[in-house]
N, C-alpha and C positions, 0 to 999 in steps of 0.2 A: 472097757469103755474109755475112751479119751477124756482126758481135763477139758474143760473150758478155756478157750483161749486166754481168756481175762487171766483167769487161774495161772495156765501155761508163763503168760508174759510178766504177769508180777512174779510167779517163781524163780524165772530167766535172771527179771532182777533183781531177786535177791541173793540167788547163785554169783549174779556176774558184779552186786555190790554199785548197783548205780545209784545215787542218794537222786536224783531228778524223776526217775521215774518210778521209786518207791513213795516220794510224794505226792505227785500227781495220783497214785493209786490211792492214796488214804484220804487223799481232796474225794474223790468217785464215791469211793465206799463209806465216806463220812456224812456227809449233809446229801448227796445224790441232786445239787441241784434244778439241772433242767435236762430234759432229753438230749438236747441238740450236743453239751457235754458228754452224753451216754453213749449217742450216738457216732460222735464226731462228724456230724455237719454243720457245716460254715453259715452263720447270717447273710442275707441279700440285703448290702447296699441300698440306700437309695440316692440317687446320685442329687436329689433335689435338697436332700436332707443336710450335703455336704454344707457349709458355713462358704459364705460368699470371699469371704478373706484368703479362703487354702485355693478357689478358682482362679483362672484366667482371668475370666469375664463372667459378667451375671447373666444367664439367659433369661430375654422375658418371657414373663409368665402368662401365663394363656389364657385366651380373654375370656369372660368368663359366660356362661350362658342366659340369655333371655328367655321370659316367655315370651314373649310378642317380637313382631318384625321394629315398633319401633323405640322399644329399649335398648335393641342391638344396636338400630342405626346411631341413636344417643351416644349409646359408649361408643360405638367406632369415631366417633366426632369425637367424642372427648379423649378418646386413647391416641388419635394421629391430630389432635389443635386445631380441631376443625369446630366448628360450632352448631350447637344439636339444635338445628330447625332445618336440615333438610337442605342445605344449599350449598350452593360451592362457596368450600372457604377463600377468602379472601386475603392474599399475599400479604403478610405484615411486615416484615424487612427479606430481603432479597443480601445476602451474604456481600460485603463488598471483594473486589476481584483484590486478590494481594498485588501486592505493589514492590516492584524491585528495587532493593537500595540503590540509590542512587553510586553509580563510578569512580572510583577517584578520577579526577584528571591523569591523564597518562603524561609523567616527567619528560621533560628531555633530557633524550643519553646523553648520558657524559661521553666527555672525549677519550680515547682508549689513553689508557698509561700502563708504563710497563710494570705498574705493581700486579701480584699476582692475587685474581678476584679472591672475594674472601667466599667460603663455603657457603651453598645457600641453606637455610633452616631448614627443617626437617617438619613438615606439616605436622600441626599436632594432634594426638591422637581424640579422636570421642572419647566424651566420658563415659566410660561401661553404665549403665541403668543400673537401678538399684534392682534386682529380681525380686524385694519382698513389697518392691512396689506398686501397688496396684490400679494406678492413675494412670488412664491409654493416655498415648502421648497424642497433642493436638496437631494437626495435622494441616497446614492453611490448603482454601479449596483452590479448585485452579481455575482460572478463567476462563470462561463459556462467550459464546457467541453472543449469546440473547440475552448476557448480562444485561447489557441497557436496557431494551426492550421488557425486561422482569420488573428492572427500576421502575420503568411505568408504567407496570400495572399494578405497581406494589401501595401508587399516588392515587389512584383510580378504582372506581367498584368496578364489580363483573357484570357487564350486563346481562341482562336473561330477556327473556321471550314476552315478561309483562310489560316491563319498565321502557324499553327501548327496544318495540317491536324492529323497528324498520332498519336498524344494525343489521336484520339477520337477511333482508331483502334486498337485492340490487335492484337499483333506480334505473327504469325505462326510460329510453332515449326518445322527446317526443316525437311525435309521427309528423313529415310532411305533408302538408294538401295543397296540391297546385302547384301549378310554375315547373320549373325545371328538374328542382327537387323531388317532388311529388310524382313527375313521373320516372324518375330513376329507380325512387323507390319500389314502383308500381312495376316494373322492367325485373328488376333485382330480386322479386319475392321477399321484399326489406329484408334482405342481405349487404343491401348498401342504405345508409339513413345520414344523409348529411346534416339530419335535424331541420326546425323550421327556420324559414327565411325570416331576415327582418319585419316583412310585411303582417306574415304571419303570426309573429310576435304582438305586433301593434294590436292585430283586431283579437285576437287571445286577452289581451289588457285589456280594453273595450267590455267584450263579454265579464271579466272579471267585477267590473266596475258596475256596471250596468245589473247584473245578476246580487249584486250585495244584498247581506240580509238587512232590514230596516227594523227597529226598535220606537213603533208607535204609527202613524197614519201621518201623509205626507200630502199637501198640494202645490202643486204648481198653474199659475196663470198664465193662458197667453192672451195679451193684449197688443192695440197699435191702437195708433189716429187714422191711419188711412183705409181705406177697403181694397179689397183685390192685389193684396201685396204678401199672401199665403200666409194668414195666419189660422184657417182650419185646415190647411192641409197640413200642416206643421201639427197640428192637435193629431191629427189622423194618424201621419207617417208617424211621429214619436209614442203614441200610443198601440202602436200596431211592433213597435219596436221593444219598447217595453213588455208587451204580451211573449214576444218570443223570448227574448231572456230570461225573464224574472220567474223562480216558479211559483209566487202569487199574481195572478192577474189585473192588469190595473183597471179604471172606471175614469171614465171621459164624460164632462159635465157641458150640454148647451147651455150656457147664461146670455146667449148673443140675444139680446131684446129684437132685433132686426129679421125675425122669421129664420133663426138659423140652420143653416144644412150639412152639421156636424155628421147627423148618423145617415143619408143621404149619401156623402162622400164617402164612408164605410164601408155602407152593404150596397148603395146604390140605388137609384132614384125607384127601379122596377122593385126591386126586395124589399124596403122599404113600403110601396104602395101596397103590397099586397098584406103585411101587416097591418094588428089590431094597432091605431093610433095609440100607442099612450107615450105621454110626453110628462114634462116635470108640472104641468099643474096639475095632473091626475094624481102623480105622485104626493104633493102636495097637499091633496083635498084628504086623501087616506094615511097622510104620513103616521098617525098617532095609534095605527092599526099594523102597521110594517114593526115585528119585532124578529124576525130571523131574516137570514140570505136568502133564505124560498119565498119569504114573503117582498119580501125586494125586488126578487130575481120578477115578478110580473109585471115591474112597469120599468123593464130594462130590455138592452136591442143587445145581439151579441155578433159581434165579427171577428168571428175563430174565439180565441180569451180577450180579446176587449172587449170588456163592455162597456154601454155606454146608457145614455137617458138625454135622451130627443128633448130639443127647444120647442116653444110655442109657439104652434104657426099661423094660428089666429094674430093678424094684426091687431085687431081692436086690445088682446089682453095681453100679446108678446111681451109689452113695456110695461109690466103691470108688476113685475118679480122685481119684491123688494129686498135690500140687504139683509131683514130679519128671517126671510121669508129661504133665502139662500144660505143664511146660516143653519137652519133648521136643515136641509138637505145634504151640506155638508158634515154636520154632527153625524146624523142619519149615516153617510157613506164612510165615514171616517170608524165607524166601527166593524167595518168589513172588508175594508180595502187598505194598505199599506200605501199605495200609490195614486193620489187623482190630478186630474188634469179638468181645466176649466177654461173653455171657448169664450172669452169675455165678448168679442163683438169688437166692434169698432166704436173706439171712447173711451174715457175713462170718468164720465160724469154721468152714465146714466145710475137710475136708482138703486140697482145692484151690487153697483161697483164699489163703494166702499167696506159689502161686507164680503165681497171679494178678496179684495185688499186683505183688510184687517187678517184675512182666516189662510189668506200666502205665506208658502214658506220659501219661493221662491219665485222668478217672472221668466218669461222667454217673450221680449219685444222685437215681432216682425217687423221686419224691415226691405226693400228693394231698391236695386240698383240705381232709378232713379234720383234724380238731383233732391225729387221733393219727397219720395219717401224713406231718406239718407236724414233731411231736415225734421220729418216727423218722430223718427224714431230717439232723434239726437230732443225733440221737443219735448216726449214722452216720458226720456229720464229726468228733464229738466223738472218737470210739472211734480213726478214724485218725490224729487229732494225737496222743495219747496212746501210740498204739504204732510209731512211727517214720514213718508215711506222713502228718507234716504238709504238705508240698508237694503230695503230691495230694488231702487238705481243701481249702488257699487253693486249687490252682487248678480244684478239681471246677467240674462244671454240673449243677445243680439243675433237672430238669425234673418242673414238676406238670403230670401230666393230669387233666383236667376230667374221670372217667370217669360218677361218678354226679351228677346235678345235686342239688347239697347244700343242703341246708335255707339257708334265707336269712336265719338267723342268723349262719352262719358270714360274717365278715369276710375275703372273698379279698386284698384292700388288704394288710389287718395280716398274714397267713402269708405273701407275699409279702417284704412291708418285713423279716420275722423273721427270712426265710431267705436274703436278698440278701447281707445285708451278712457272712456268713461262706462267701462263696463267690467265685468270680469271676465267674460268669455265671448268671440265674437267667429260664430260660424256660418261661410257659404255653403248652402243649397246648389247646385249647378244645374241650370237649366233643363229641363227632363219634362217630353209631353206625356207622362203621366200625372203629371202635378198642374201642368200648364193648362191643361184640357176643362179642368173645373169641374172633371167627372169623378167615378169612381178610383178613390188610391188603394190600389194593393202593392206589397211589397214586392212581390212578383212580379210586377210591370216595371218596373222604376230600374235605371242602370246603377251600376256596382255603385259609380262613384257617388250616389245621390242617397243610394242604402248606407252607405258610411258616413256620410253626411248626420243623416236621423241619426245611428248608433254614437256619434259624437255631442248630438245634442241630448242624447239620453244616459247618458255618462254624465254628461255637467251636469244635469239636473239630478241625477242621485247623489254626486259629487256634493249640490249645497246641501241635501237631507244630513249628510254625516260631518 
């Protein structure tokens, strides 16, 4: 039977006299350590185990696991300098771009001489690195394109989709209507949009002004001294003009003691007649029973969203409405309506009128082209500065309608220039037999330039509200 290897090789050497490997054997057979000795197999490394100082470089370590999605996203913010709420981080300096030393100035050559040049230097060598160094060397970055462009957004947040929706939306080119433009567009399947014309612009502003939101209950007066110089159809057209803008509907008041035919020229003498009469003394006699819009709404006329509340057409009590009597109505309308308008009549003295007055927030004094109803209207403001209502002189609007075409003597220029300058705002009506007729005004009958007209008189007048 053969020896034992182990046996065999220690014999070997002690036949062949090795003192290393007689050691190693009494190490084996003395204490017997560990297998791996016994065995002779090698340990397994761990390379992570190695000390950061005998490596290259340190690799980093591996992120480490979450329960949840948002302990992961946490750490990944916190492991790449981003900030753990979820958002894109925000550039904090932006590397500046290295900069090149600056040249020396380049000498001038000398003149050749026959000395013979002296040897040029010998560039010097880099200094070797220290290999037990373990500091990477810094390396400057190189300049990028979007340098700049990082600069600012490194001064600026990141916009997102809450803060500053309409960053992420491009802005529609407005649409043409009308004119030449409008139909190019129309031609083109707007593929061509040269945008709106100036004109267009204007009455856009208009609508703008006119449509404002109002913050409490607003009236306005129209008054004159004279009659038949359009001061209800001015209630009508501006009240009909206001209805189509505004998206609260306004309310049109007869105060005309004179039998007025406010709602009449609205809906029209037939429409009208065939309605249940009620007018503002019905309203009157019931006002302490009116406490909602429904309840309101039955002693009111409606043409389209104006509405309106009928004068008294009984003479004997037409003149009977007093200032207390019309402030009670206007309280009453001023808590449902943003916008009202009031038909005063012709005068400024009968019984009504001062609590007319008093309860205005602004005037519109008709006026016509006439010599005498140029002097009335100029009379009109007089009378109010003189008896405490100068704020509502300076800030009236002067509206002349063109109702009869006036001999071509008169100077429209000169009444105009006369009446401007003690007012704030001073606009022509231009002639139009819908207005002239003393019948029914719809805006639908009335030419363009007489509809712009009203829209400019209904501008200044939201114009004083704010």
């Amino acid at each position: 039977m053969p020896e034992p290897v182990e046996d065999n090789s220690a014999a070997t050497a002690e036949k062949s006299g090795q003192p290393e490997l007689r050691r190693r054997r009494d190490l084996r057979r003395a204490d017997g350590r560990n297998a791996a000795a016994r065995t002779g197999t090698m340990p397994v490394a761990n390379p992570r185990s190695v000390p950061a100082e005998n490596t290259e470089s340190t690799a980093r370590p591996a992120p480490p696991r979450s329960s949840s999605w948002a302990q992961a996203a946490e750490a990944a913010d916190e492991r790449f300098g981003g900030p753990a709420t979820g958002t894109t981080p925000v550039i904090d300096k932006v590397p500046d771009a290295p900069q090149q030393a600056p040249t020396a100035p380049q000498q001038p050559s000398a003149p050749p001489t026959s000395a013979p040049a002296a040897p040029e230097e010998a560039p010097a060598a880099p200094e070797a690195s220290d290999p037990h160094d373990s500091t990477p060397a810094v390396v400057p970055p190189l300049p990028t394109r979007s340098a700049s462009r990082s600069a600012v957004l490194a001064n600026s947040p990141v916009p997102d989709f809450i803060s500053s929706p309409g960053l992420f939306v491009r802005e529609l080119k407005p649409r043409p209507v009308g004119g030449f433009r409008g139909a190019l567009y129309k031609m083109t399947g707007g593929g061509l949009n040269l945008g709106p014309s100036a004109r267009q612009r204007e009455e856009e502003e208009l609508a703008r002004r006119i449509s404002r939101q109002l913050q409490g209950s607003y009236n306005t007066a129209v008054l004159s001294l004279k009659g038949g110089i359009g001061k209800t159809s001015t209630t009508v057209g501006v009240g009909l003009t206001l209805a189509e803008y505004r998206g609260d509907p306004p309310c049109a008041i007869d105060a005309n003691p004179d039998s007025g035919d406010l709602v009449e020229r609205a809906l029209g003498e037939g429409i009208y007649q065939q309605q249940a009469p009620r007018t503002i003394s019905d309203l009157l006699r019931n006002v302490d029973s009116v406490d909602s819009l429904t309840a309101l709404a039955r002693y009111m006329h409606h043409a389209g969203r104006l509405h309106l509340i009928a004068g008294e057409q009984d003479p004997e009590v037409s003149d009977s409405l007093t200032a207390a009597e019309y402030l009670r109505i206007r309280k009453l309308v001023s808590g449902y309506y943003s916008v009202a308008l009031t038909d005063c009549g012709t005068g400024v003295t009968h019984n009504a009128m001062s609590g007319i007055l008093q309860s205005a927030d602004n005037l519109i004094i008709a006026a016509g082209y006439a010599v005498s109803g140029a002097k009335r209207a100029r009379s009109t403001l007089h009378w109010l500065a003189d008896h405490g209502y100068e704020d509502l002189a300076r800030n009236a609007v002067v509206v002349i309608t063109d109702k009869d075409e006036v001999s071509s003597r008169v100077d429209k220029d000169a009444i105009e220039d006369h009446l401007s300058g003690i007012c704030r705002q001073l606009i022509a009506v231009p002639h139009d037999r819908g207005v002239a007729d003393g019948d029914l005004v719809t805006l639908d009958a009335l030419r363009p330039e007489t509809r712009r007209a009203y829209r400019e008189i209904a501008a200044a007048i939201v114009d004083g509200y704010v």
